[in-house]
mmCIF file of the C-alpha atoms, coordinates in Angstrom:
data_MODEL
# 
_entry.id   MODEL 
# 
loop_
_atom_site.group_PDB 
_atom_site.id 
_atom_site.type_symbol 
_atom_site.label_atom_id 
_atom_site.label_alt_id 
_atom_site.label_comp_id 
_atom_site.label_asym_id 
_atom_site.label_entity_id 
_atom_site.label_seq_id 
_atom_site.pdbx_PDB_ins_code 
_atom_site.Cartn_x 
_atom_site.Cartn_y 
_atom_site.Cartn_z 
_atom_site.occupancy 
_atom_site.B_iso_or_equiv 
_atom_site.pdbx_formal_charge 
_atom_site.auth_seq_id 
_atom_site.auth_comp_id 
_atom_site.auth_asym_id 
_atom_site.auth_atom_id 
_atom_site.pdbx_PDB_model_num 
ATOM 1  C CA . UNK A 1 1  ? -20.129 2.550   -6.564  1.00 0.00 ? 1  UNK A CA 1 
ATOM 2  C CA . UNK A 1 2  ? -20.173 5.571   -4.514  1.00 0.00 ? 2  UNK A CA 1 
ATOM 3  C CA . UNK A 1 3  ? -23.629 4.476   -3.222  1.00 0.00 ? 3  UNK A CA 1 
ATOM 4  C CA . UNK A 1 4  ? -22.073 1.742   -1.929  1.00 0.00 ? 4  UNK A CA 1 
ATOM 5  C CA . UNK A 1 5  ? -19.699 3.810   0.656   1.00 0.00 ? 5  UNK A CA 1 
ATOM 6  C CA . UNK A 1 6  ? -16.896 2.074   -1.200  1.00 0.00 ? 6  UNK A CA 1 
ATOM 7  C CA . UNK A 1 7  ? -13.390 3.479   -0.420  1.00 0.00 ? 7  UNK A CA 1 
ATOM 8  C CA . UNK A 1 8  ? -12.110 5.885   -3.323  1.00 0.00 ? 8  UNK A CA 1 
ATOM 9  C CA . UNK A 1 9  ? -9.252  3.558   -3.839  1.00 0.00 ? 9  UNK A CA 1 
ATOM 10 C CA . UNK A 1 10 ? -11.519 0.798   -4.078  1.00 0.00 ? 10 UNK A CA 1 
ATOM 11 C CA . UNK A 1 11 ? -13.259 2.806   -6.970  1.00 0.00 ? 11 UNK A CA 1 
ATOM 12 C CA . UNK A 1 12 ? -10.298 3.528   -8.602  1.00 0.00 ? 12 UNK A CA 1 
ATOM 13 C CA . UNK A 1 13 ? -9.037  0.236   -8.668  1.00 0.00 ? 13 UNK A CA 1 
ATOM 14 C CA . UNK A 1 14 ? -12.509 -0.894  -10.095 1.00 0.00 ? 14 UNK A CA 1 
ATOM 15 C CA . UNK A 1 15 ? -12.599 1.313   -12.777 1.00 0.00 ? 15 UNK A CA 1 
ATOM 16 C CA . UNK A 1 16 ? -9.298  0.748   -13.816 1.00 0.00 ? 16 UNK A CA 1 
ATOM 17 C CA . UNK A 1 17 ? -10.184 -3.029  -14.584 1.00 0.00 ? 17 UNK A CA 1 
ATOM 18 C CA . UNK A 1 18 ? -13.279 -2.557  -16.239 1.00 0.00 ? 18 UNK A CA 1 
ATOM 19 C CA . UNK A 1 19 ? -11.340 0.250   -18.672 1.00 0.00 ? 19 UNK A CA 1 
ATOM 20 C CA . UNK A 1 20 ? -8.474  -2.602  -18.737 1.00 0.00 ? 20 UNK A CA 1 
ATOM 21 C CA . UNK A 1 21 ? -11.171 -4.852  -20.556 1.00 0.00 ? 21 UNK A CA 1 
ATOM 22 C CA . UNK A 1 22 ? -12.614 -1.735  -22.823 1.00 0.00 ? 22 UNK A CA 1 
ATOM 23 C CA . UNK A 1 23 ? -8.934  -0.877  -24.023 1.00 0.00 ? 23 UNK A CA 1 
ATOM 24 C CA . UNK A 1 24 ? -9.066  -5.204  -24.692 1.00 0.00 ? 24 UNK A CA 1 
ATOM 25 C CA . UNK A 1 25 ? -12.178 -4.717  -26.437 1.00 0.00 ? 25 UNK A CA 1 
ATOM 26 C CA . UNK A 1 26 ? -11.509 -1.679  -28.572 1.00 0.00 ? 26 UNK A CA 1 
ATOM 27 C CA . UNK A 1 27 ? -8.276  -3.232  -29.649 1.00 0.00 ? 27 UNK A CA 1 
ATOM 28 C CA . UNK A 1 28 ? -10.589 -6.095  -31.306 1.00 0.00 ? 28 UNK A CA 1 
ATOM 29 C CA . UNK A 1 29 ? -12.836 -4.286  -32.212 1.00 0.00 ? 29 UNK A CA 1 
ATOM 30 C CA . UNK A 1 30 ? -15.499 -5.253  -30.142 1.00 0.00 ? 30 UNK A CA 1 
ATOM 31 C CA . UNK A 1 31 ? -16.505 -2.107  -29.142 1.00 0.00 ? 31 UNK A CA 1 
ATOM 32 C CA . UNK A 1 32 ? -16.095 0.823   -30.944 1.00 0.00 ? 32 UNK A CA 1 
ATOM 33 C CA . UNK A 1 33 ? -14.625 3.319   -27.603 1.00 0.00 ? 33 UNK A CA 1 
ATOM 34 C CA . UNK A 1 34 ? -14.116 3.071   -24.286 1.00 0.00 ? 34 UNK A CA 1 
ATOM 35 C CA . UNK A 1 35 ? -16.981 4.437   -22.239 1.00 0.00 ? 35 UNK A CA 1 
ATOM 36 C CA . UNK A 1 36 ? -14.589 4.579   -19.109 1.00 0.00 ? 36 UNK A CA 1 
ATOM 37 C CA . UNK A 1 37 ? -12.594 6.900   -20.653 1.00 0.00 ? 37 UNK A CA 1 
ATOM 38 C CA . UNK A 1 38 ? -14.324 10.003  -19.665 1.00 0.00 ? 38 UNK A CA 1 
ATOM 39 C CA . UNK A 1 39 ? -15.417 8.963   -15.993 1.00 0.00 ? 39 UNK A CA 1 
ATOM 40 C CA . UNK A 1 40 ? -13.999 11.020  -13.285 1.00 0.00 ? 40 UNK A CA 1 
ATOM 41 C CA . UNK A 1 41 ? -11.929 8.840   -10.709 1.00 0.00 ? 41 UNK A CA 1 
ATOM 42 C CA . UNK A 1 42 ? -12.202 10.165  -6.847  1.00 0.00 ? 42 UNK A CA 1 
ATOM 43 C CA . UNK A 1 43 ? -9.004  11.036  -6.008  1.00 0.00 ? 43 UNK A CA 1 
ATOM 44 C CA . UNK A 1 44 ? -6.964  8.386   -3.648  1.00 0.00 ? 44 UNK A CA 1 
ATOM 45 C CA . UNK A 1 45 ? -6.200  8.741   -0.104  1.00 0.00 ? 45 UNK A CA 1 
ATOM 46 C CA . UNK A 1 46 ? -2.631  9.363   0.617   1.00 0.00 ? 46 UNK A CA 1 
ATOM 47 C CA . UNK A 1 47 ? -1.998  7.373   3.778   1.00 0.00 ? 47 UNK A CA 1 
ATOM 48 C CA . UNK A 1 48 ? 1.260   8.172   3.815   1.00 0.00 ? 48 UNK A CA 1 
ATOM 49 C CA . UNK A 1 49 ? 3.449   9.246   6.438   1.00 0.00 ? 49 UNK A CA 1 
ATOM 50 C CA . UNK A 1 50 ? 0.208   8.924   9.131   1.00 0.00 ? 50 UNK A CA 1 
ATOM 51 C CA . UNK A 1 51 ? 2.018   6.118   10.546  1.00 0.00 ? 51 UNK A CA 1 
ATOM 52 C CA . UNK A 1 52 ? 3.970   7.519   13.674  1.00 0.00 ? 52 UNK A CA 1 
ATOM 53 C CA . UNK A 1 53 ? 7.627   6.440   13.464  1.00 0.00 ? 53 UNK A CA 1 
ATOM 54 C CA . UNK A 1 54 ? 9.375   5.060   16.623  1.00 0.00 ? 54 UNK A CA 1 
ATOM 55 C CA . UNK A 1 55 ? 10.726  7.557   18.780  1.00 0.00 ? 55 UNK A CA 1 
ATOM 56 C CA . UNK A 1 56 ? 14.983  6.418   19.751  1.00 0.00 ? 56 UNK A CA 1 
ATOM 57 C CA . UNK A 1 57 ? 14.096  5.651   23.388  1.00 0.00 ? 57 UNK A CA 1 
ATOM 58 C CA . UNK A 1 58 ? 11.209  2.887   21.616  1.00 0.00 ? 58 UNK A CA 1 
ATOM 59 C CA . UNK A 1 59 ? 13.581  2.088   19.204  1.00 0.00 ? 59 UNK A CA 1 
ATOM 60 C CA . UNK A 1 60 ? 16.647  1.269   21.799  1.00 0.00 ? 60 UNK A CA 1 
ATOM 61 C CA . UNK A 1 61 ? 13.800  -0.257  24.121  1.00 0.00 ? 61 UNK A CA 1 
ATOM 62 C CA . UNK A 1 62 ? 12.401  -2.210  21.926  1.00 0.00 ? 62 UNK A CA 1 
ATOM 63 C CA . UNK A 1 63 ? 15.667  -3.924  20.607  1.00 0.00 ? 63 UNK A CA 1 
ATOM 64 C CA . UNK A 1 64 ? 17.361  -4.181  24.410  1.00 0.00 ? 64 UNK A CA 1 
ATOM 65 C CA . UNK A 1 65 ? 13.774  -6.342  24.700  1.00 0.00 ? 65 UNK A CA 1 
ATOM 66 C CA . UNK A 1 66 ? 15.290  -8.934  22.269  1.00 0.00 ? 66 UNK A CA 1 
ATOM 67 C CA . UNK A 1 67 ? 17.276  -11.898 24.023  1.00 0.00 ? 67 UNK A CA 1 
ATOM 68 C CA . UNK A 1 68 ? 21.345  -11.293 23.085  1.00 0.00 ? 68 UNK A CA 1 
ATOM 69 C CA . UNK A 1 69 ? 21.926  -15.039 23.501  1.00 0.00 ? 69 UNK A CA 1 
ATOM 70 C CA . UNK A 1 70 ? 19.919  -17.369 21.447  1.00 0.00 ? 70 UNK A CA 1 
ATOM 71 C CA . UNK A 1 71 ? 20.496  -17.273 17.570  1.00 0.00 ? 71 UNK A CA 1 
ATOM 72 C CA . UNK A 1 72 ? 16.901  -15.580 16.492  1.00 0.00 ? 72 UNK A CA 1 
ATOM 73 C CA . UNK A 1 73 ? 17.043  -12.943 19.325  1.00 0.00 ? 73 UNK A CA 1 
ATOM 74 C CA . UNK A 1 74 ? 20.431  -12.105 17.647  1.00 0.00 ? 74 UNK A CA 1 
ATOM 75 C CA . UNK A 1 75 ? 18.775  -12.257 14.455  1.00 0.00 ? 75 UNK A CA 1 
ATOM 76 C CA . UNK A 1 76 ? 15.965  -10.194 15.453  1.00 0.00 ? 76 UNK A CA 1 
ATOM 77 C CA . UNK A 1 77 ? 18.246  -7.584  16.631  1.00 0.00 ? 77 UNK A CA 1 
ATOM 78 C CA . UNK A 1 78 ? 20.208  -6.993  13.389  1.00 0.00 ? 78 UNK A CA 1 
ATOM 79 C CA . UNK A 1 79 ? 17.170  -7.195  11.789  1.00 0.00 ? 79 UNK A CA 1 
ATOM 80 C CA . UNK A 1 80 ? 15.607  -4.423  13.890  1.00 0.00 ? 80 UNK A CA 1 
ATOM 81 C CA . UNK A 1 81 ? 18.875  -2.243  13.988  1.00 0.00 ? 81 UNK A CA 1 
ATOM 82 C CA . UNK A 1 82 ? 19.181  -1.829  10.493  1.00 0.00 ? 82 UNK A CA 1 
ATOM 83 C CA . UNK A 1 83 ? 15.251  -1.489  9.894   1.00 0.00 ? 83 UNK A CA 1 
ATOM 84 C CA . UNK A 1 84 ? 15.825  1.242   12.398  1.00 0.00 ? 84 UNK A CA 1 
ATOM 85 C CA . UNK A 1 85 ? 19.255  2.229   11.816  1.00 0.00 ? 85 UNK A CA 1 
ATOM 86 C CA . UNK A 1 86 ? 20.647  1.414   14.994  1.00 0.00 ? 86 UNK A CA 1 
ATOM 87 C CA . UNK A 1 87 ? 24.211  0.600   15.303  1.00 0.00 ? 87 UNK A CA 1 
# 
């Protein structure tokens, strides 16, 4: 799989299913271990946090961009506000 340039989460997620249907098999006795067992997984990305939050000027910008009259602008903006925590 790693030949294919697949992402490591992608690999994971693979080898997790096909040991999914070993445990299945080995419970039934179909097979008599499961080979998956002692393959290495790549460790996962952590994507976490790469994201850049809004700064507060963005933040107040963006919600002063939503219309204060009609019902979904209003919507919109509480929406935004508490996503944000804006008050």
């Amino acid at each position: 799989m790693e030949d294919r340039r697949l992402a490591p989460s992608t690999i994971r997620r693979k080898l997790s299913a096909i040991s999914s249907l070993f445990d299945y098999l080995c419970e039934h006795n179909a097979v008599p271990h499961n080979p998956i067992d002692g393959v290495k997984r790549p460790k996962a990305n952590n994507y976490e946090g790469l994201t850049p939050a809004l700064g507060d000027a963005q933040a107040r910008a963006l919600l002063e961009a939503l219309p204060a009259t009609t019902l979904k602008g209003q919507r919109d903006r509480a929406i935004l506000a508490t996503w944000s925590s804006i008050r």
